[in-house]
C-alpha positions in Angstrom: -8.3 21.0 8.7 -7.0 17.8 8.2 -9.0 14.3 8.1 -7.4 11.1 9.1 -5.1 9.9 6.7 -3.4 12.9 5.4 -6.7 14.0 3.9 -8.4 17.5 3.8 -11.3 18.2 4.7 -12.1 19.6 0.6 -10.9 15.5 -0.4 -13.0 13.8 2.1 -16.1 16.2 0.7 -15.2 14.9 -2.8 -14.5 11.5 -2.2 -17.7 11.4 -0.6 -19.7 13.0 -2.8 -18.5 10.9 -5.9 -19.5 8.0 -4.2 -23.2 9.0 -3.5 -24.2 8.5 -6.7 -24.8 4.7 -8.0 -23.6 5.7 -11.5 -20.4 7.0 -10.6 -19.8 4.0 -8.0 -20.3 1.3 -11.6 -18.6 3.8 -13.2 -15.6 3.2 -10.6 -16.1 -0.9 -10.3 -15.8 -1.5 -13.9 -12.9 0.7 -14.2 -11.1 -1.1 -11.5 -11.8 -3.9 -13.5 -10.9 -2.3 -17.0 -10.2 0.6 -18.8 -13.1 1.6 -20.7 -13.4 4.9 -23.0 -16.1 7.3 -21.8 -17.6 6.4 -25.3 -18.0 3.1 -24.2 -18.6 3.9 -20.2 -21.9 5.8 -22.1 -23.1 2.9 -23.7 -24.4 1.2 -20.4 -26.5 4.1 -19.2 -29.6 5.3 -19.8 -27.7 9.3 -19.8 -25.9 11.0 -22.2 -22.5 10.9 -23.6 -21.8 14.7 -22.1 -23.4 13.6 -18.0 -20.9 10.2 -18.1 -17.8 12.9 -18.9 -19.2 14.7 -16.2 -19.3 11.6 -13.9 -15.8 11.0 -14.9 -14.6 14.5 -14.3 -16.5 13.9 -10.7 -14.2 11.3 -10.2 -11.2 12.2 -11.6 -11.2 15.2 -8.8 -11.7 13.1 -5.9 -9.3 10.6 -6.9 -11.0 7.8 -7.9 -9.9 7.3 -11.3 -8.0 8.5 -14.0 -8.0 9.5 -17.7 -5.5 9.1 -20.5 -5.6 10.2 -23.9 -5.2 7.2 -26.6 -5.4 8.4 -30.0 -8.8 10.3 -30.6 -10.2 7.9 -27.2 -9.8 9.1 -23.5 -9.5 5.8 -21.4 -10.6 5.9 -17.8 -9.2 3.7 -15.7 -9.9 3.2 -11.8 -7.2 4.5 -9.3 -6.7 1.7 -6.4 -4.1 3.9 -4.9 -7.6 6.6 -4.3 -9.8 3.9 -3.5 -7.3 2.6 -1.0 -7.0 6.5 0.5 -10.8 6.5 0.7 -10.7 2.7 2.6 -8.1 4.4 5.1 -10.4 7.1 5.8 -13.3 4.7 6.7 -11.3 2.7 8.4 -9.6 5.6 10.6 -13.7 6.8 10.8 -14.2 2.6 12.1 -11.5 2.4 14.7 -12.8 5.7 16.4 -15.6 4.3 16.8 -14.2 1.2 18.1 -12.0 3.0 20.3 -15.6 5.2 22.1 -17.5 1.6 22.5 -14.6 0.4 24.6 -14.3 3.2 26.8 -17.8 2.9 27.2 -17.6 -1.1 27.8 -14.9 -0.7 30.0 -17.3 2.6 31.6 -20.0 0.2 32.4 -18.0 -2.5 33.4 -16.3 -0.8 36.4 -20.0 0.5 37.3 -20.9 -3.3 37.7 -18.2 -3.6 40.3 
């Protein structure tokens, strides 16, 4: 099945899920920001070096960034054009139920009259 905006039902699952977790949602702000290595990414939380590359990797599947070898380094760096595919998919998710509280505006409205 297809979500919304062109989206499976498999991407929506991992976009989702890689944004439930508050490290992997830094991890995503301060790559939009930057690009960090995961060496450095690692540096800023109390995990280790391997459950950051697995954060990354979480990411990386659904979208949401993306790594690039440089030298002996891999550089992650966030991916607006994911972030914008996971905006759509809220907002398509928003105007549904936008669309339902009119009908049901306009629903009680005609009762009224």
């Amino acid at each position: 099945m297809v979500v919304g905006n062109d989206l499976t039902d498999d991407e929506v699952d991992r976009i989702f899920r890689a944004l439930a977790d508050a490290t992997r949602r830094d991890i995503v702000r301060r790559t939009l920001v930057g690009e960090h290595s995961v060496s450095q990414l690692a540096q800023d939380y109390d995990v280790s070096f391997a459950a950051v590359q697995k954060h990354v990797a979480v990411l990386e599947r659904a979208g949401l960034v993306t790594k690039a070898a440089h030298g002996r380094e891999r550089l992650v760096r966030g991916n607006p054009a994911g972030i914008q595919r996971a905006r759509a998919l809220l907002d398509s998710y928003e105007q549904l139920w936008r669309s339902r509280i009119s009908r049901l505006d306009a629903l009680l409205e005609h009762d009224d009259h």
